[in-house]
MARZA-728675 format. One record per residue (C-alpha): residue number from 1; residue in three letters; z, x, y. Coordinates in nm, 4 decimals. Each point is the difference from the previous one (the first is absolute). Example, Ala and Ser with C-alpha at 12.3 -4.5 7.8 and 13.67 -1.06 7.14 Angstrom:
2
(atom 1, ALA, (0.7800, 1.2300, -0.4500))
(atom 2, SER, (-0.0660, 0.1370, 0.3440))
END
This chain:
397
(atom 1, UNK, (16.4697, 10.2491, 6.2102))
(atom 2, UNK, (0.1545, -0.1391, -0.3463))
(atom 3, UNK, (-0.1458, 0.2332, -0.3160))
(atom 4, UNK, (-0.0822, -0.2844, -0.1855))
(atom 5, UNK, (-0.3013, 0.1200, -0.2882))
(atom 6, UNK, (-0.0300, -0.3763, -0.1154))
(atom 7, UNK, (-0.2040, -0.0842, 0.3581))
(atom 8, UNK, (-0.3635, 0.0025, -0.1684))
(atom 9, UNK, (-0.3382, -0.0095, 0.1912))
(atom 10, UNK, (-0.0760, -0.3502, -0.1839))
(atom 11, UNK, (0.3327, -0.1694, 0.1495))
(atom 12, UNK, (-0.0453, 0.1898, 0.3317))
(atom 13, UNK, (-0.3437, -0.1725, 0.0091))
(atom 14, UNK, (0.1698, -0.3266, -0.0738))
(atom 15, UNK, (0.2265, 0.0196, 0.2283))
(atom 16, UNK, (-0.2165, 0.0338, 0.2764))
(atom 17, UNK, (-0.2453, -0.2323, -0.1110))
(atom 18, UNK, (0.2498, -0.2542, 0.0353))
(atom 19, UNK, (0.0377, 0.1379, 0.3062))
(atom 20, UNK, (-0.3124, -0.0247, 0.1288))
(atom 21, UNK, (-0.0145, -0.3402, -0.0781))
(atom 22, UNK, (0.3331, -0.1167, 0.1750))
(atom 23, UNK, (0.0118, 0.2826, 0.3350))
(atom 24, UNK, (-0.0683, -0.1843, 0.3163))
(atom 25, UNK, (0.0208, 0.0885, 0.2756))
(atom 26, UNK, (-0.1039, 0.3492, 0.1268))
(atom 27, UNK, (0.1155, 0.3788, -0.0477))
(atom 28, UNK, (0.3410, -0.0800, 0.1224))
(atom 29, UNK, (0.0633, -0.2871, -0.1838))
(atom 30, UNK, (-0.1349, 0.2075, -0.3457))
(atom 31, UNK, (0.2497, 0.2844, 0.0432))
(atom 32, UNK, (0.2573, -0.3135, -0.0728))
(atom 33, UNK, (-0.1190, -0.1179, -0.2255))
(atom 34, UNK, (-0.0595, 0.3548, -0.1779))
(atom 35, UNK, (0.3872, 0.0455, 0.0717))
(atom 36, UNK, (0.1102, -0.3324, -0.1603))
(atom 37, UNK, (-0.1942, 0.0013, -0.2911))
(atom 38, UNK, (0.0580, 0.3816, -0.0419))
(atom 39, UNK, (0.2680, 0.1336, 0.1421))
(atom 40, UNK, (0.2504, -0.3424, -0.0257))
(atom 41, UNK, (-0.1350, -0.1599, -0.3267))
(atom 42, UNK, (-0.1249, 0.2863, -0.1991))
(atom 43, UNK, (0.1983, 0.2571, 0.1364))
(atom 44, UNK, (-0.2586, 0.2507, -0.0241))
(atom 45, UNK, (0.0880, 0.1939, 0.2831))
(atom 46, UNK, (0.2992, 0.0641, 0.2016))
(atom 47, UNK, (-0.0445, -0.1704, 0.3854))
(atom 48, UNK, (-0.0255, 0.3737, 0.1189))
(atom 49, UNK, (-0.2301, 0.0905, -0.2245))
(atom 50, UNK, (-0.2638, -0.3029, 0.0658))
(atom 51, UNK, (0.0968, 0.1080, 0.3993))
(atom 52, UNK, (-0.1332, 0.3460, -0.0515))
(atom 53, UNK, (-0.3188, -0.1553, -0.1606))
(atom 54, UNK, (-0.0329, -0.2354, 0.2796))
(atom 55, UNK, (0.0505, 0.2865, 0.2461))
(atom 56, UNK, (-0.2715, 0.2662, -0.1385))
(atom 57, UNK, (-0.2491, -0.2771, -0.0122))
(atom 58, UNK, (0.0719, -0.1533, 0.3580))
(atom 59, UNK, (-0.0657, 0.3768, 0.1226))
(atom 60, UNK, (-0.3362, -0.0567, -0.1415))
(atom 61, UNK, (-0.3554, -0.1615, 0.0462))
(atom 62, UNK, (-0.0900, -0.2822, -0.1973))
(atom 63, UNK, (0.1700, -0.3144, -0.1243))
(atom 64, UNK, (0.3617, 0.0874, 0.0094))
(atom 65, UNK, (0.0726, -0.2908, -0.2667))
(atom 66, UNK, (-0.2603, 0.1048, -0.2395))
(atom 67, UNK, (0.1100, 0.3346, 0.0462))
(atom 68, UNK, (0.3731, -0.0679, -0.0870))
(atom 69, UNK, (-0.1160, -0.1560, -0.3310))
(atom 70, UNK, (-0.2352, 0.2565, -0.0979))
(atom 71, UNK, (0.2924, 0.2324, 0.0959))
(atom 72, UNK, (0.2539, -0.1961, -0.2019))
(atom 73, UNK, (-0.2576, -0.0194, -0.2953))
(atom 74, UNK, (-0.0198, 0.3707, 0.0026))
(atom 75, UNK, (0.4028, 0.0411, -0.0196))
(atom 76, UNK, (0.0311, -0.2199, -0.3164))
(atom 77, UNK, (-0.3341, 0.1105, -0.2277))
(atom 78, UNK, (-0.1889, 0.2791, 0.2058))
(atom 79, UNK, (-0.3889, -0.0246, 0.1199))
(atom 80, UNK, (-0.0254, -0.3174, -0.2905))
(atom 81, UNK, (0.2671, -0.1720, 0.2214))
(atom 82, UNK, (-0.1603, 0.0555, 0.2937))
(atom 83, UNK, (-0.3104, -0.1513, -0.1199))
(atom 84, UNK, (0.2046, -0.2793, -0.1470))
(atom 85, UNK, (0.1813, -0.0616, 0.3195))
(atom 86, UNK, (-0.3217, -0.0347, 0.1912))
(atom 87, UNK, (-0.2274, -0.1666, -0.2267))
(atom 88, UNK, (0.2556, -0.3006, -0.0391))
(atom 89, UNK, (0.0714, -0.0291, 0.3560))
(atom 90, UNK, (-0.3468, 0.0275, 0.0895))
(atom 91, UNK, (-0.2065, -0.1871, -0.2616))
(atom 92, UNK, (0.1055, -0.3837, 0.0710))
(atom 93, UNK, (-0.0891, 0.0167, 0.3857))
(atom 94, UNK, (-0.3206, 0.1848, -0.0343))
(atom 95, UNK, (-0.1100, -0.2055, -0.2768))
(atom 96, UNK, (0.0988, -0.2900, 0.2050))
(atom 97, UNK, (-0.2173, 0.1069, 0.2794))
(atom 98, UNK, (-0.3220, 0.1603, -0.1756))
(atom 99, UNK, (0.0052, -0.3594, -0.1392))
(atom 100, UNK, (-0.0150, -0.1690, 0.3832))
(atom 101, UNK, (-0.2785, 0.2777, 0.0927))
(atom 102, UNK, (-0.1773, -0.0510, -0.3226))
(atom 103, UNK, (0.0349, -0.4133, 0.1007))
(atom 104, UNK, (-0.0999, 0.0856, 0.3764))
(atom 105, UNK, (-0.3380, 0.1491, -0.1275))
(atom 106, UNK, (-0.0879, -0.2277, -0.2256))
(atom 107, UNK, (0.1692, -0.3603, 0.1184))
(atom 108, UNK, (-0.1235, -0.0586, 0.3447))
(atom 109, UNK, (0.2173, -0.3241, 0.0826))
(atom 110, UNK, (0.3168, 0.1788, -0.1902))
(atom 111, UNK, (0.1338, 0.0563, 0.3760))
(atom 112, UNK, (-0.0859, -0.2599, 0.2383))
(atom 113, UNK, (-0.0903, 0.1373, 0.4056))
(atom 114, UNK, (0.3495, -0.2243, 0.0324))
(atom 115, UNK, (0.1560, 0.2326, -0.2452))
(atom 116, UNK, (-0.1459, 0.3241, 0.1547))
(atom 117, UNK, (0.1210, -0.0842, 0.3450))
(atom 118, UNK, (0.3477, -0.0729, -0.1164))
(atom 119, UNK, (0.0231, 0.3197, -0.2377))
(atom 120, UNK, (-0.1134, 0.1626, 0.2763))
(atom 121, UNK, (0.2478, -0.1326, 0.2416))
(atom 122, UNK, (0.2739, 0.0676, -0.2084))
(atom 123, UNK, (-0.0888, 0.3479, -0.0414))
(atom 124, UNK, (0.0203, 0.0296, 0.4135))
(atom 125, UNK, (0.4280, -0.1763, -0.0921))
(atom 126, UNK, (0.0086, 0.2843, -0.2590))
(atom 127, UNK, (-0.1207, 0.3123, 0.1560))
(atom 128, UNK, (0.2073, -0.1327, 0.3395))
(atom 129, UNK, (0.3329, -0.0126, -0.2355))
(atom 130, UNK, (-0.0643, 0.3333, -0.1148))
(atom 131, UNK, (-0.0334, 0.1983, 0.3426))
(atom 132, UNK, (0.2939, -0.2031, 0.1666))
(atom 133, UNK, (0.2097, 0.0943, -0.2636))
(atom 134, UNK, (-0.1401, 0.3733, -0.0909))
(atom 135, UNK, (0.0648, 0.0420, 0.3499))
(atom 136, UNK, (0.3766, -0.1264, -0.0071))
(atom 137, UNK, (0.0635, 0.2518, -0.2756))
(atom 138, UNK, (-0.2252, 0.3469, 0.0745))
(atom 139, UNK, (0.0143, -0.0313, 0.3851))
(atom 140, UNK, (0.3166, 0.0287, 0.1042))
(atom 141, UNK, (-0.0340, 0.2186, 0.2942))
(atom 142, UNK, (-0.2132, 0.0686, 0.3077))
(atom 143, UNK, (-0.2274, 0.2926, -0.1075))
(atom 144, UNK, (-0.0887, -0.2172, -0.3606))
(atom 145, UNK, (-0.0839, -0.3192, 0.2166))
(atom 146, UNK, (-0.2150, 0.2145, 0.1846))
(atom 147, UNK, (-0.1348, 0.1152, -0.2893))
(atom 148, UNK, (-0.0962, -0.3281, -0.1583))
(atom 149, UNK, (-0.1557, -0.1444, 0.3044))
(atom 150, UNK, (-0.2253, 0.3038, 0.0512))
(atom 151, UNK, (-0.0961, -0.0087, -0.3456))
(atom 152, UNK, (-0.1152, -0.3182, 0.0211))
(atom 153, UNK, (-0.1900, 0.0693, 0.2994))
(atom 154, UNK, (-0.1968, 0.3189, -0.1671))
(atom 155, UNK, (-0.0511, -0.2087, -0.3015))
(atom 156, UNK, (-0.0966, -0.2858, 0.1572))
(atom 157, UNK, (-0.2420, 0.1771, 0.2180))
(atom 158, UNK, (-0.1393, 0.2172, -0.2445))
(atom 159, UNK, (0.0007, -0.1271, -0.3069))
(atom 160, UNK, (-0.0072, 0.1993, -0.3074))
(atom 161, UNK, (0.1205, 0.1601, -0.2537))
(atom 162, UNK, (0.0606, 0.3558, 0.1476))
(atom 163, UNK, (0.1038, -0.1065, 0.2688))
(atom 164, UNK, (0.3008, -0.1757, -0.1606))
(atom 165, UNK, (0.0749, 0.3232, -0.2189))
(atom 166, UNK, (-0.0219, 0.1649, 0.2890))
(atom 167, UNK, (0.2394, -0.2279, 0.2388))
(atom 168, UNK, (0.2479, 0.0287, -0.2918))
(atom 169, UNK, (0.0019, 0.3882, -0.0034))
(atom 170, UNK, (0.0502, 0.0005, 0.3579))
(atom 171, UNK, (0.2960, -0.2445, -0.0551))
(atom 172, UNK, (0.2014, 0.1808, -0.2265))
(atom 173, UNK, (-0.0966, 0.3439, 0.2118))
(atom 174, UNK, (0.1385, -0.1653, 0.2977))
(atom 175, UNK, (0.3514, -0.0970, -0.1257))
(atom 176, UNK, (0.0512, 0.2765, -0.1998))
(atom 177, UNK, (-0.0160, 0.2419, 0.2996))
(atom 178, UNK, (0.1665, -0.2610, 0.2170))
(atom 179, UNK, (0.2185, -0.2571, -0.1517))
(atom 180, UNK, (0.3368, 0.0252, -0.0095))
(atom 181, UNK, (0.1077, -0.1659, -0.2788))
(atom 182, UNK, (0.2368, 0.1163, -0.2375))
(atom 183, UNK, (-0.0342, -0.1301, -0.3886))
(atom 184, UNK, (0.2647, -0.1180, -0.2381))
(atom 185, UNK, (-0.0852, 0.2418, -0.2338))
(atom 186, UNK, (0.1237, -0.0786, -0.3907))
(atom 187, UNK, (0.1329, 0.1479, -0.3385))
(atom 188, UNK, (-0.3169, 0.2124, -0.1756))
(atom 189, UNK, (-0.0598, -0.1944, -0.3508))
(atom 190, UNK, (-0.0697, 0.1228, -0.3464))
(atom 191, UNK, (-0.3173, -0.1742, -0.1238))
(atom 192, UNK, (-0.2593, 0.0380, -0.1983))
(atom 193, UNK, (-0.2862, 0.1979, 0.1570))
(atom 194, UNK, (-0.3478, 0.1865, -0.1186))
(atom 195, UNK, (-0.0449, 0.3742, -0.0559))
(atom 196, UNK, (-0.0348, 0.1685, 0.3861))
(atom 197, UNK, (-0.3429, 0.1058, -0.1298))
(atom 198, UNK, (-0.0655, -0.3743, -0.0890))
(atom 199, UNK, (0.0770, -0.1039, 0.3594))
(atom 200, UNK, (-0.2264, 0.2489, 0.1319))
(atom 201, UNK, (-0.2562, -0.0738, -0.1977))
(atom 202, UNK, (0.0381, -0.3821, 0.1219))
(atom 203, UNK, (0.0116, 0.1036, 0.3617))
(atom 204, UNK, (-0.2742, 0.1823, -0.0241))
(atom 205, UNK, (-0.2108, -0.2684, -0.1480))
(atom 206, UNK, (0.1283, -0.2714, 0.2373))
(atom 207, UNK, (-0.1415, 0.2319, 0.2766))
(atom 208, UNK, (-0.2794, 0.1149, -0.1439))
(atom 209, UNK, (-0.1214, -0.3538, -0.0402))
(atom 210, UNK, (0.0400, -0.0452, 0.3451))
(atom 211, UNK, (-0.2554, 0.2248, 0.0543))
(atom 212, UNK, (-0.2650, -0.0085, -0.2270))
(atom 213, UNK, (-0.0376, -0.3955, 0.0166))
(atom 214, UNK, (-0.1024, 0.0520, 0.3957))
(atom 215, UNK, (-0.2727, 0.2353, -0.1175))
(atom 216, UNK, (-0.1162, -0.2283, -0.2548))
(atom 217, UNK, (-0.0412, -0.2839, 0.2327))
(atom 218, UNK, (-0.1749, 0.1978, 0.2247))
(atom 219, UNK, (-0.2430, 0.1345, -0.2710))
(atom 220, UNK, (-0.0798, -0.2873, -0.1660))
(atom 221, UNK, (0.0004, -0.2817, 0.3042))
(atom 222, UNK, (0.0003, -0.3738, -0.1170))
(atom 223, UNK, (0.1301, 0.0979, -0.3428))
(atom 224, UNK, (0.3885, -0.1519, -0.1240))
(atom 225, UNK, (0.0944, 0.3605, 0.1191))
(atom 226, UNK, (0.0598, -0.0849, 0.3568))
(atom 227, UNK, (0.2192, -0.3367, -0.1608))
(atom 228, UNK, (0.1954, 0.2768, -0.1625))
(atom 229, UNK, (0.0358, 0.2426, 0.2707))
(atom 230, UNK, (0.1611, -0.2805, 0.2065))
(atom 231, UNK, (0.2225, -0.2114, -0.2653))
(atom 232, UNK, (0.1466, 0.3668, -0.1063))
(atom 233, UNK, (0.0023, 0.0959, 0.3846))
(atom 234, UNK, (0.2094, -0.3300, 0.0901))
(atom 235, UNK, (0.2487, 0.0361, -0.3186))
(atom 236, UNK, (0.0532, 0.3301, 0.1299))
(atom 237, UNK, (0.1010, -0.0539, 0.3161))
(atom 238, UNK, (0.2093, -0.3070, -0.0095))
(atom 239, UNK, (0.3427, -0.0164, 0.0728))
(atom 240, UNK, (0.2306, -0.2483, 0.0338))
(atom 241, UNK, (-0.0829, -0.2847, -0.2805))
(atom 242, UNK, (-0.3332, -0.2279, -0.0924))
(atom 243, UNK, (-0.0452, -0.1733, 0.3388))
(atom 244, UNK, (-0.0809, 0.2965, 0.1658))
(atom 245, UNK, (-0.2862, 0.1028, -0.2796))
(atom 246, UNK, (-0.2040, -0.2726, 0.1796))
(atom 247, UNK, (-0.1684, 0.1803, 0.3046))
(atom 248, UNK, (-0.0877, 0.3052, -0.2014))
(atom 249, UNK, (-0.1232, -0.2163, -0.2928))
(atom 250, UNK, (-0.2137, -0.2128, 0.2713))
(atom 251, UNK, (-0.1491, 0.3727, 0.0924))
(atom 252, UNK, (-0.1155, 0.0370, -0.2847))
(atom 253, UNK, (-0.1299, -0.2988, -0.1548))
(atom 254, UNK, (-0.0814, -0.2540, 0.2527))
(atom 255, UNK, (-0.1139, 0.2514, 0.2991))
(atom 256, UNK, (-0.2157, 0.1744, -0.2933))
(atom 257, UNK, (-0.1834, -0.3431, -0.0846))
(atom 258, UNK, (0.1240, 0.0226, -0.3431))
(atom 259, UNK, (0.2553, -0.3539, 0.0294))
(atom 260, UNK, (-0.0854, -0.2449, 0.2779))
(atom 261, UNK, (0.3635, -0.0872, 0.2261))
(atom 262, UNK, (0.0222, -0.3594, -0.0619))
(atom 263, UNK, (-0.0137, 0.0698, -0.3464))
(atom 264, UNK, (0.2625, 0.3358, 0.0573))
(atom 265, UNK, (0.2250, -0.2148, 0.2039))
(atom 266, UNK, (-0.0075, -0.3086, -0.2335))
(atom 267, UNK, (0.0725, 0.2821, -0.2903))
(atom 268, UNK, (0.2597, 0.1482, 0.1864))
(atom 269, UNK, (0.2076, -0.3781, 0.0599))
(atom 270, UNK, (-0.0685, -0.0572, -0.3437))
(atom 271, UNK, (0.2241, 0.3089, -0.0923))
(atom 272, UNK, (0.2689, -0.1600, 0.1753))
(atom 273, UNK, (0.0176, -0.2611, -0.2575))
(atom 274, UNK, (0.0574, 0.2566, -0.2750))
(atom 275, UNK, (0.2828, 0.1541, -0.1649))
(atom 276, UNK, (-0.0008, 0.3790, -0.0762))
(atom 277, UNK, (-0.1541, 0.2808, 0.2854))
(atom 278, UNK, (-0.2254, -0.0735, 0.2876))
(atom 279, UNK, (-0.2210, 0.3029, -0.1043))
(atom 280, UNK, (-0.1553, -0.2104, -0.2472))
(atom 281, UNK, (-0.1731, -0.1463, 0.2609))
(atom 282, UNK, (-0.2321, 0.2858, -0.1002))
(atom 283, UNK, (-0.0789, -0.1887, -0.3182))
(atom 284, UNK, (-0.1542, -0.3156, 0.2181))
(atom 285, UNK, (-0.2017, 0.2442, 0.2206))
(atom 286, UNK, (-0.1295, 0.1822, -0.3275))
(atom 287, UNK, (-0.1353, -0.3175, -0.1449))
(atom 288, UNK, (-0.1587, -0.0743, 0.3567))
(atom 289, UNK, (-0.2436, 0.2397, -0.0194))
(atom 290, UNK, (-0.3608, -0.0748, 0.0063))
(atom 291, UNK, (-0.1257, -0.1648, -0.3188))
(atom 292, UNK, (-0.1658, 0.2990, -0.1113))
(atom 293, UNK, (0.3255, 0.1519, -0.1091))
(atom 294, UNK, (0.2257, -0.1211, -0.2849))
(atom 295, UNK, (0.3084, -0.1937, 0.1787))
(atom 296, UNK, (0.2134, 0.1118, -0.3071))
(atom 297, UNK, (-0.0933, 0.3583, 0.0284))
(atom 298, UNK, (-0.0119, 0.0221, 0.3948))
(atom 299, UNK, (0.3583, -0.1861, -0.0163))
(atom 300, UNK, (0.1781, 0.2294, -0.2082))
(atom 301, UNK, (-0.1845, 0.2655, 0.1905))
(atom 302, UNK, (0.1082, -0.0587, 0.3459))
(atom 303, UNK, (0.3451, -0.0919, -0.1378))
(atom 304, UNK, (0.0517, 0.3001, -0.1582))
(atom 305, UNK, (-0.1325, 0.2422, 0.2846))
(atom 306, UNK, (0.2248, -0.1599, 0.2247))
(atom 307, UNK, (0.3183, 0.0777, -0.1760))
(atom 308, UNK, (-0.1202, 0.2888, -0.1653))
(atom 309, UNK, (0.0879, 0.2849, 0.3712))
(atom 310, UNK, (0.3442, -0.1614, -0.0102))
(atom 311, UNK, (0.0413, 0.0466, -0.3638))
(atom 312, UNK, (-0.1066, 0.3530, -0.0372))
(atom 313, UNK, (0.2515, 0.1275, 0.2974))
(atom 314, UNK, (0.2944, -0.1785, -0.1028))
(atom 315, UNK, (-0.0333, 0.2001, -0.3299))
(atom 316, UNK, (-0.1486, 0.2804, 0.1668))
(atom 317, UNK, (0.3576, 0.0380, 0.2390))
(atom 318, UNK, (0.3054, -0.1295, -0.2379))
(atom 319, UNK, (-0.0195, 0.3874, -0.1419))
(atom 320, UNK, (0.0863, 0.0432, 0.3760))
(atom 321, UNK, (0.1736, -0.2683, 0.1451))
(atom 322, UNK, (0.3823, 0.1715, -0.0588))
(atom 323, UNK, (-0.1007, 0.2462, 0.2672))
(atom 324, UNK, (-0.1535, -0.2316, 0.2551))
(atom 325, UNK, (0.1621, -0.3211, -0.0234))
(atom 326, UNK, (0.2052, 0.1410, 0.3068))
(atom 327, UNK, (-0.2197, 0.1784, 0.1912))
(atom 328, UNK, (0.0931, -0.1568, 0.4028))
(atom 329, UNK, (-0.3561, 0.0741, 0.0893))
(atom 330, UNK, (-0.1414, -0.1675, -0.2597))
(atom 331, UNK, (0.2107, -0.2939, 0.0837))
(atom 332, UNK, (-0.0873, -0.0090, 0.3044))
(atom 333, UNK, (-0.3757, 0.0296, -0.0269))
(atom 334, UNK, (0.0463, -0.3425, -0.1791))
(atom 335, UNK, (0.1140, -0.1832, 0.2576))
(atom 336, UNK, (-0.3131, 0.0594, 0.1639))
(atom 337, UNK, (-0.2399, -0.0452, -0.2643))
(atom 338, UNK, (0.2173, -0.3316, -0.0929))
(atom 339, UNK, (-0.0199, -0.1417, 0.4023))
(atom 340, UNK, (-0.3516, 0.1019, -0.0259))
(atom 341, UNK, (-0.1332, -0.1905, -0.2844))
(atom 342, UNK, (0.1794, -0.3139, 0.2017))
(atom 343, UNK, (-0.2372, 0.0683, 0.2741))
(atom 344, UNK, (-0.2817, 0.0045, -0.2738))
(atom 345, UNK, (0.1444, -0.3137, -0.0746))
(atom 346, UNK, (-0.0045, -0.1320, 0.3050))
(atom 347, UNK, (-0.3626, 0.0780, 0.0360))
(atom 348, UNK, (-0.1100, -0.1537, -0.2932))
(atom 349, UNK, (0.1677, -0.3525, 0.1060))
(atom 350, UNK, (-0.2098, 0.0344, 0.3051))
(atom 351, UNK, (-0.2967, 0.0789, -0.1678))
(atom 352, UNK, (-0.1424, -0.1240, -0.2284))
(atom 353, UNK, (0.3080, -0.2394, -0.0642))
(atom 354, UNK, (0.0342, -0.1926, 0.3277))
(atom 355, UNK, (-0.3580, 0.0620, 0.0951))
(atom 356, UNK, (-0.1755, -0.1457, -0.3042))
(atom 357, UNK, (0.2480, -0.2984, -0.0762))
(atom 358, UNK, (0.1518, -0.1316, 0.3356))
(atom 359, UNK, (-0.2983, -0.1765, 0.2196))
(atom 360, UNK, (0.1280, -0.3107, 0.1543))
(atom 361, UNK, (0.3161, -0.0912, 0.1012))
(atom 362, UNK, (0.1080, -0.1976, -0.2895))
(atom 363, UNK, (-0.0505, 0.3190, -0.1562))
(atom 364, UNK, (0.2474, 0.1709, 0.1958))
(atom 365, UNK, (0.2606, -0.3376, -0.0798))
(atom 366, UNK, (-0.0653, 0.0310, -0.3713))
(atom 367, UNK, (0.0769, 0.3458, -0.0480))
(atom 368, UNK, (0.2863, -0.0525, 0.2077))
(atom 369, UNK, (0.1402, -0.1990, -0.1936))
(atom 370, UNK, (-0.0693, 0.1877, -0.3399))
(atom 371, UNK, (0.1768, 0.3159, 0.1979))
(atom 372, UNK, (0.2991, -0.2259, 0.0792))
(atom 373, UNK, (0.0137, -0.1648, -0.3473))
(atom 374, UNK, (0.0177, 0.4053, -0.1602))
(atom 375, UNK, (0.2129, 0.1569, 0.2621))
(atom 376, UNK, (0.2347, -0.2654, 0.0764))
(atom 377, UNK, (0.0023, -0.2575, -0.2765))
(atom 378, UNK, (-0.0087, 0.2661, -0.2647))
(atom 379, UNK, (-0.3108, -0.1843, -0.1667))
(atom 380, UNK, (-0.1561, 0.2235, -0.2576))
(atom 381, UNK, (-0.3687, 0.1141, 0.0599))
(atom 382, UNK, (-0.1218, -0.0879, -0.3629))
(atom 383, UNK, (0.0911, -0.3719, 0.0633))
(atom 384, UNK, (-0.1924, -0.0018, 0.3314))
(atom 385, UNK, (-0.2727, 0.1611, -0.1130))
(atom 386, UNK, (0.0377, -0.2507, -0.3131))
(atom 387, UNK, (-0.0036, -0.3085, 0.2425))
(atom 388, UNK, (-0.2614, 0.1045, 0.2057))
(atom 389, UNK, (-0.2408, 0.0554, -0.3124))
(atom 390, UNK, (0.1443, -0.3846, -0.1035))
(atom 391, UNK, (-0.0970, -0.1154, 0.3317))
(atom 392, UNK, (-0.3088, 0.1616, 0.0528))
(atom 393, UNK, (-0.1395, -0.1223, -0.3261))
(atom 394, UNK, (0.1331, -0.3752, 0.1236))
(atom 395, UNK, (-0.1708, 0.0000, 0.3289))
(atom 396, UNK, (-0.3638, 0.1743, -0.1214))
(atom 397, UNK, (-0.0169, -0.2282, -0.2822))
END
C-alpha cells in the first residue's frame, strides 16, 4: 500500500458513501468498483496490495466486499477508517430498506399481492443465477460437485442452522484430507495490522459470542436473544458472498416466527434493487419485527449483529495472516466450505424460494423468463425488481 498520511477517516467515509450509492451489482462487481475508484483513480493502493486485501478477506466468513472496504479503511486511517469505510457503504442501502419495512408495517396497499408474487418470482431468477454460476466457479471437480449436491440434500432435509455449520465443517474437513489441489500461492505483503494481543483479544470475542448468545436464547426463550443467537450464528458462518446469507438468515428469523416469508422474500428481492451490500438486507428484517419493538432500533440491531462475527475476525487474524495466507491445508479446506455453502444455496432456492413463489405454471414461465433476462441478456436485477414493483402497482390499482 501507498503511505499516503493525507487519506483521512472523513474522506474515506466519503468515498464510500458515494460508493454505496453507485455499487450495483453484487460482491464481485464491488471489488471493481473498489479497484477503479481506488486503486486506478485514487491510486491509493498498488493492484497487489488491494489483491492481498481481497485475498485475506475471501479466506474469510462474512461479506467479502464489505470486508475489503473495512479492510481498505483500516490501511488509510486505522479503526476510524474502518468505521468510515463501513458506515458509508452500509448506511444508504439499509436506510433504503428500514424505510420499505417501516412502509410494509404501516402502508398495507404499499405492495400490491401482484407486486409480492412478482418480487417473489424474481427472487426464484436471482437465487437460480447465483447457484449456476457459484457452481461454475467453486466446483470445478468431482469430489466438490459431490459436495454441493449432498449439502443441499442435508440442508434441505434438515433444515437448520447447525446443521449448515455443521455440513460446512465437514466440507472443508473432507478436502483438506483429500483434495488434491495445489494453490498459486503469492508474495507475503507489508500492511498495516493490530497488535498480536489485539487480534487475540478479537478472536476471542468473536468466539466467545458464539457461545454465550446460544445460552442466552436458551435461558430466556421468546426474548430478542434467540433473534441474536441466530443473525450472529448466520454472519458467522457464511461464506461465499450475500446470496448465500439467505438460508441461515431464514433460520433464524422466519422459522423462529419473528418475520413472516412473504414478507422475508419480498425484503430479500427488494435488496436486489439496491446499491451497496446484500447484508443490509438485515436492516429490512430489523424493521419487520413485531410492532412492539422499535423498527429503527431493531434495524440497526440486526444489521449490526450480522456484520459484527465477520468484523471482529478479520481484525482478530490480519496480526496473523503473513503466516497463514499459504497454508495448503487451509486452502484446501476452502474449497469445501466454498462448494458447500453452494449446496446451502441450492437448498434455499428449493425451499422456501421455489416452494413459496412458483404455484402454477405461468409461474414456472415467468421466472423463466426473469432467469433468462439476468443470465443471458445481462439485465440488471434492480431494474427487474424496479419493473415488477411498476407493474404490480399498475395491475392492483
Amino acid at each position: 500500500m501507498k503511505e499516503n498520511t493525507a487519506i483521512s477517516a472523513w474522506l474515506v467515509f466519503m468515498v464510500f458513501l458515494r460508493l454505496g450509492c453507485t455499487a450495483f451489482g453484487g460482491p464481485m462487481a464491488h471489488l471493481s468498483y473498489f479497484q477503479q475508484e481506488l486503486v486506478d483513480r485514487r491510486r491509493w493502493f498498488d493492484q497487489q496490495s488491494y489483491m492481498g486485501l481481497v485475498t485475506l478477506c475471501q479466506l474469510l466468513p462474512g461479506p467479502s466486499s464489505s470486508q475489503v472496504g473495512m479492510a481498505i479503511g483500516y490501511q488509510c486511517a486505522g479503526f476510524r477508517g474502518a468505521c468510515a469505510a463501513w458506515l458509508g457503504f452500509t448506511l444508504p442501502t439499509a436506510l433504503l430498506l428500514t424505510l420499505c419495512a417501516v412502509g410494509f408495517n404501516h402502508v398495507a396497499d404499499l405492495f400490491t399481492p401482484w407486486t409480492l408474487a412478482a418480487l417473489k418470482l424474481i427472487t426464484v431468477a436471482v437465487v437460480a443465477q447465483a447457484v449456476v454460476n457459484m457452481a461454475h466457479s467453486l466446483c470445478l471437480d468431482w469430489l466438490r460437485k459431490i459436495i454441493l449436491l449432498v449439502a443441499a440434500a442435508v440442508v434441505w432435509l434438515l433444515p437448520s442452522s447447525w446443521t449448515a455449520i455443521l455440513v460446512l465443517l465437514l466440507a472443508g474437513l473432507i478436502t483438506a484430507v483429500f483434495s488434491s489441489y495445489q494453490p498459486v500461492f503469492s508474495r507475503q505483503l507489508a500492511m498495516r495490522q493490530p497488535a498480536v494481543s489485539t487480534g487475540l483479544v478479537l478472536c476471542a470475542l468473536a468466539l466467545l459470542l458464539l457461545l454465550i448468545f446460544p445460552v442466552l436464547a436458551w435461558l430466556l426463550p421468546g426474548t430478542l436473544w434467540g433473534l441474536m443467537d441466530g443473525v450472529y450464528s448466520a454472519g458467522a458462518w457464511v461464506f461465499g458472498g450475500g446470496h448465500v446469507v439467505l438460508p441461515l438468515l431464514q433460520s433464524a428469523v422466519v422459522d423462529s416466527g419473528w418475520v413472516d416469508q412473504q414478507r422475508f422474500l419480498a425484503g430479500y428481492a427488494l435488496t436486489q434493487a439496491m446499491p451497496g451490500p446484500l447484508f443490509a438486507f438485515a436492516a429490512f428484517l430489523g424493521a419487520s419485527l413485531p410492532p412492539a419493538y422499535n423498527p429503527w432500533f431493531s434495524a440497526g440491531l440486526v444489521l449490526l449483529l450480522l456484520f459484527l462475527p465477520s468484523t471482529l475476525l478479520l481484525f482478530g487474524v490480519l496480526p496473523f495472516y503473513r503466516r497463514w495466507q499459504n497454508n495448503l491445508y487451509i486452502r484446501r479446506a476452502l474449497l469445501g466450505a466454498n462448494a458447500a455453502v453452494v449446496g446451502l444455496l441450492l437448498a434455499a432456492l428449493l425451499n422456501p424460494v421455489l416452494s413459496s413463489a412458483v404455484q402454477t405454471w405461468h409461474d414456472v414461465v415467468y421466472a423463466g423468463l426473469a432467469y433468462l433476462a439476468l443470465q443471458r441478456l445481462r439485465v440488471p436485477a434492480w431494474l427487474l425488481v424496479l419493473l415488477a414493483i411498476i407493474l404490480g402497482w399498475w395491475l392492483g390499482s
